[in-house]
C-alpha positions as CSV (number, residue, x, y, z in Angstrom):
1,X,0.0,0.0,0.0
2,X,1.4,3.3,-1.0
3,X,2.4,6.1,1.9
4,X,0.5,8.8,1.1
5,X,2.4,11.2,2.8
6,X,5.7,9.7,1.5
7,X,7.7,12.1,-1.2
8,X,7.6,11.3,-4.7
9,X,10.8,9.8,-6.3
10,X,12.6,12.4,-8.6
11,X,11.5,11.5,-12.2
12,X,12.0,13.6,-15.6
13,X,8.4,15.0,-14.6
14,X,10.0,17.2,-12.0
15,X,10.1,20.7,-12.6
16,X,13.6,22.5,-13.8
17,X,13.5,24.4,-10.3
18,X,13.6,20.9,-8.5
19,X,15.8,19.2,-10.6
20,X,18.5,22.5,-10.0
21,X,17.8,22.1,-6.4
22,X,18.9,18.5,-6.8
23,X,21.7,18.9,-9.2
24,X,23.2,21.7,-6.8
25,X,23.3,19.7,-3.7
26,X,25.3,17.3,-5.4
27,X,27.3,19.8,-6.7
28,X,27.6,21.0,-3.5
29,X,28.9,17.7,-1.8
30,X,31.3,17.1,-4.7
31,X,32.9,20.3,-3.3
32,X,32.9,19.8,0.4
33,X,34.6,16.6,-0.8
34,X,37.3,17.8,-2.3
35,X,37.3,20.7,0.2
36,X,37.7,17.5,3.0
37,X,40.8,16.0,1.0
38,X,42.8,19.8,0.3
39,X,42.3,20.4,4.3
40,X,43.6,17.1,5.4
41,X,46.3,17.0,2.2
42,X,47.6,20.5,4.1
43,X,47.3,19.3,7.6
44,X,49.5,16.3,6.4
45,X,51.9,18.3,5.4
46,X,52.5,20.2,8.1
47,X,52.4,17.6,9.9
48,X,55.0,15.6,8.2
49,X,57.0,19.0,8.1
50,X,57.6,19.2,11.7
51,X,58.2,15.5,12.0
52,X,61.7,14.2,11.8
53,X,63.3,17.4,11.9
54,X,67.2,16.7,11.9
55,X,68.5,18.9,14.5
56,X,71.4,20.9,15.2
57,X,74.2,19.1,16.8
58,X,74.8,20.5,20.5
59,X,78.7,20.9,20.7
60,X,79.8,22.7,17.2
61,X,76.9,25.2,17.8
62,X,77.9,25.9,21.0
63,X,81.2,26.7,19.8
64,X,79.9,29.2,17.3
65,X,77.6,30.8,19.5
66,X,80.6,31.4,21.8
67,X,83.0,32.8,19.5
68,X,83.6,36.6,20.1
69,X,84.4,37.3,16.5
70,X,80.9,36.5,15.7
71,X,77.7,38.3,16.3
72,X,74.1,36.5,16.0
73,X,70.9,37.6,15.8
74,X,68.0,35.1,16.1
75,X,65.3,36.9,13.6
76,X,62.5,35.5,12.6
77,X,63.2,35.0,9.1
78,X,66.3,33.8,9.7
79,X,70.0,33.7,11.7
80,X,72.0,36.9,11.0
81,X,75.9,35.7,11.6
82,X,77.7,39.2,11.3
83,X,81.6,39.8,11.9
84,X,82.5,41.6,15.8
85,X,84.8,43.7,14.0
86,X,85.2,45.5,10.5
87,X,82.1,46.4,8.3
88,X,80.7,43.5,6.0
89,X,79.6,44.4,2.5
90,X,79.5,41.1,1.2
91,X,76.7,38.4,2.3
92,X,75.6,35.4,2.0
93,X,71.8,34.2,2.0
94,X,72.4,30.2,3.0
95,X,68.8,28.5,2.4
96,X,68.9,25.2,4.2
97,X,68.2,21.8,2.7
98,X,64.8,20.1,3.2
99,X,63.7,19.3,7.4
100,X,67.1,20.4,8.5
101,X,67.4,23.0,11.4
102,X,68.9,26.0,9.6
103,X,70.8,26.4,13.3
104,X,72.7,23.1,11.6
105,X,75.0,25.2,9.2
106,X,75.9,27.9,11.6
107,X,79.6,26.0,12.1
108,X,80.0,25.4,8.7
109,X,79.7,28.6,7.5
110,X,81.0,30.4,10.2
111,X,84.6,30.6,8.8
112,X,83.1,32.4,6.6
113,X,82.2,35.4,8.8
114,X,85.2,35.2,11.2
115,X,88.1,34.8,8.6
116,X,86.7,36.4,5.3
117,X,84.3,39.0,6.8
118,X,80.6,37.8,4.9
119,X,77.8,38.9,6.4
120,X,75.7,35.3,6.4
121,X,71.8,34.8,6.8
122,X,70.6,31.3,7.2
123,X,66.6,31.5,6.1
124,X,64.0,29.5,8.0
125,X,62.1,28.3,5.8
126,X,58.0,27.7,5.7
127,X,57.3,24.7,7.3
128,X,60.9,23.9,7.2
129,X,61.1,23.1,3.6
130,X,62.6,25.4,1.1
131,X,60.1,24.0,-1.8
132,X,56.8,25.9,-0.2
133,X,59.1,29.2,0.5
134,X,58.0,32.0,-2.4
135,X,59.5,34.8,-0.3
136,X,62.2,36.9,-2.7
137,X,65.4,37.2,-1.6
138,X,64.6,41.1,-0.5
139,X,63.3,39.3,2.5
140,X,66.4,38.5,3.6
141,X,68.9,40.5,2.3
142,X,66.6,43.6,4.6
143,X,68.1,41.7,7.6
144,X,71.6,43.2,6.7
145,X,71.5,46.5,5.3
146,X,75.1,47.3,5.3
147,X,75.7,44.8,2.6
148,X,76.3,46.0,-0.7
149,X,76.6,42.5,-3.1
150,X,74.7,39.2,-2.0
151,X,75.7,35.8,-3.0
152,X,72.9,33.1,-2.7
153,X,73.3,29.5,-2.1
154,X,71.9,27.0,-0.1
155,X,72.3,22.8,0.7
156,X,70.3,19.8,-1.2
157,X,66.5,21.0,-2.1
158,X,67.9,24.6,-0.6
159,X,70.2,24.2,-3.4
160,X,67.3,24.1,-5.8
161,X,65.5,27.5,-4.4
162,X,68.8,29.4,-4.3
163,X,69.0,28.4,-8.2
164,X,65.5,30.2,-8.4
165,X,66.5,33.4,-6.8
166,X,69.9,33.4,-8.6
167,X,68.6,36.3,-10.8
168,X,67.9,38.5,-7.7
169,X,72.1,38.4,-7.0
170,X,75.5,38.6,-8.0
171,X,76.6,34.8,-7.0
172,X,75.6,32.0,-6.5
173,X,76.7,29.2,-4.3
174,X,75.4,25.4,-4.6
175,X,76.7,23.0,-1.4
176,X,75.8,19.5,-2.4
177,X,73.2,20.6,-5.0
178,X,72.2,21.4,-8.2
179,X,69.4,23.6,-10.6
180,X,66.9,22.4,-11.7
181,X,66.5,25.7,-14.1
182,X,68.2,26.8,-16.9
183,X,71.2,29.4,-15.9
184,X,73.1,28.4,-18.7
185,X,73.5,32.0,-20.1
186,X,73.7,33.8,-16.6
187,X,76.9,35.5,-16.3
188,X,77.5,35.8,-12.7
189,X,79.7,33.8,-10.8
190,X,78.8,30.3,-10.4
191,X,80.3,27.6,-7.7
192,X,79.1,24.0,-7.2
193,X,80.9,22.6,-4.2
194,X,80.1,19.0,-4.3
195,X,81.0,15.8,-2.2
196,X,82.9,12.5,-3.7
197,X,80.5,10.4,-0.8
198,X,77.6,12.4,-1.4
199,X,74.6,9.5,-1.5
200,X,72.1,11.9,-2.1
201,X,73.3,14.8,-4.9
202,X,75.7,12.2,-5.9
203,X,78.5,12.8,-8.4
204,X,76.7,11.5,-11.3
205,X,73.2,13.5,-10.6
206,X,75.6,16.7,-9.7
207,X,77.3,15.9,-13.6
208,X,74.5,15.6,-15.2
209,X,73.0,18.9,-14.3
210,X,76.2,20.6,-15.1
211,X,74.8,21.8,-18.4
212,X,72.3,24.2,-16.8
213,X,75.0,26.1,-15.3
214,X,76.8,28.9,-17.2
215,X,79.8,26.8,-18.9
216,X,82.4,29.1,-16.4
217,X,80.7,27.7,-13.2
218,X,83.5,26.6,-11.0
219,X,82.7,22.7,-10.5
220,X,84.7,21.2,-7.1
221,X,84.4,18.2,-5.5
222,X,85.4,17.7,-1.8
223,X,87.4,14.6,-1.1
224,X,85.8,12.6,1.3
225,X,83.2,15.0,1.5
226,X,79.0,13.4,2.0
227,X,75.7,15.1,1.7
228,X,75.9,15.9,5.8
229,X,79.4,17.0,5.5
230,X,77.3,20.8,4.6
231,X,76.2,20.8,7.6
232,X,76.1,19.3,11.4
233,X,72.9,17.5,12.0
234,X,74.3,13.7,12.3
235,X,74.3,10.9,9.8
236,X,71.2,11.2,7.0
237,X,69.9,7.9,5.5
238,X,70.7,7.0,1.9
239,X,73.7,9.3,2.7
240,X,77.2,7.4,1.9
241,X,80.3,7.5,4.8
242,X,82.2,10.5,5.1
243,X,85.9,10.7,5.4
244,X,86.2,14.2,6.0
245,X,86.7,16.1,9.3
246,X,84.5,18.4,10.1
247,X,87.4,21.1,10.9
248,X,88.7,20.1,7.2
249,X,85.0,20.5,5.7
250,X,84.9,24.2,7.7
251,X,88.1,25.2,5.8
252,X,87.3,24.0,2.8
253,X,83.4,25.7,2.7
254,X,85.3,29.2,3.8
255,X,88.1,28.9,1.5
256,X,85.9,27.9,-1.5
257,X,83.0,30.4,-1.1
258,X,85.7,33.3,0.3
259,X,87.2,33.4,-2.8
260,X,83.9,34.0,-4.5
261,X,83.0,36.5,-1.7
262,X,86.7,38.6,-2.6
263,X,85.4,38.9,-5.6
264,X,82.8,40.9,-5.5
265,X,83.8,42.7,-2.7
């Protein structure tokens, strides 16, 4: 027996208002949907982003943070490493590889602002990943004012970004990295310093992007150097052994990237 009361099933009798009524409510829930899957897509992200951050080995930052020849500033953009005496007018914007603590390359590059006088600002990038940071590199050269000429450069997937701001300086710097851009007619100074145990940006990958840098970029490879060897964070998996101090790593990052520095200064 039939419900009177009960609604009629849609048919092709409907009128046009109640079949747009229907066809926006599915609409609708197509879009919440999607909506649903973007919101948790972005909350797994930043999820992921904060997990398995590789942090900043105690002792060597310790040992920056208590040299007298250096002054830091904690900003929130990024680490300002200045040098205690003389005026700086040559920086460095360092853009840190992918879940590493920028605090991680303060050692390494500090023999670049006690010995050779650069001006160096590590960037903390969004949600620790230099892939998802659009900010130009105005925002970080404003941290040091005094600086006349800016190199760029940054470690692994920081690498990568500092190749996409290359434009906006008058150097650029690639630790254990490579473009992923054409700068093949760019004629700034260009140096790829690169590691022979690298396991990540290994030789070969490091080779075969060679050709989208200008054909005067300055290719060296660190003996005994790995991907971690940029920095001081601990061993990183897929990485190879590295058979390099970390005192001969130091020299060789401040002698390699000084020289560029004297350059423009």
């Amino acid at each position: 027996m039939t419900d009177p009361d009960a609604s009629p099933a849609p048919t092709e009798d409907q009128p046009p208002s109640a079949r747009r009524r229907r066809g926006l409510r599915v609409i609708w829930w197509v879009l919440a949907g999607i909506g649903v899957l973007i919101l948790a897509a972005v909350v797994g992200i930043v999820i992921w982003s904060q997990v398995g951050v590789m942090q900043a080995e105690p002792e060597p930052l310790a040992a920056v943070k208590a040299d007298d020849r250096i002054v830091i500033s904690d900003e929130p953009d990024g680490i300002i490493m200045t040098p205690a005496e003389g005026r700086s007018h040559v920086g460095l914007v360092f853009i840190p590889g992918a879940k590493v603590d920028p605090w991680a390359y303060a050692s390494k590059l500090s023999g670049l602002v006690a010995d050779k006088g650069v001006t160096v600002v590590i960037t903390k990038p969004w949600l620790n990943l230099a892939f998802f940071d659009l900010r130009p590199l105005g925002s970080f050269t404003t941290l040091a004012p005094a600086v006349r000429e800016w190199m760029v450069g940054g470690h692994s997937l920081g690498g990568v970004r500092s190749c996409q701001l290359a434009t906006q300086a008058e150097a650029l710097v690639l630790f254990g990295s490579y473009c992923a851009q054409d700068l093949s007619e760019w004629q700034q100074p260009v140096l790829s310093i690169s590691g022979s145990e690298d396991g990540l940006s290994t030789p070969e990958k490091i080779a075969e992007a060679q050709r989208l840098l200008p054909r005067d970029a300055e290719m060296v490879e660190v003996d005994g150097a790995s991907h971690s060897s940029f920095g001081d964070y601990g061993p990183q998996p897929g990485d190879g052994t590295p058979t390099i101090s970390d005192e001969e790593m130091t020299a060789e990052i401040t002698r390699l990237v000084g020289r560029v520095a004297s350059s423009l200064n």
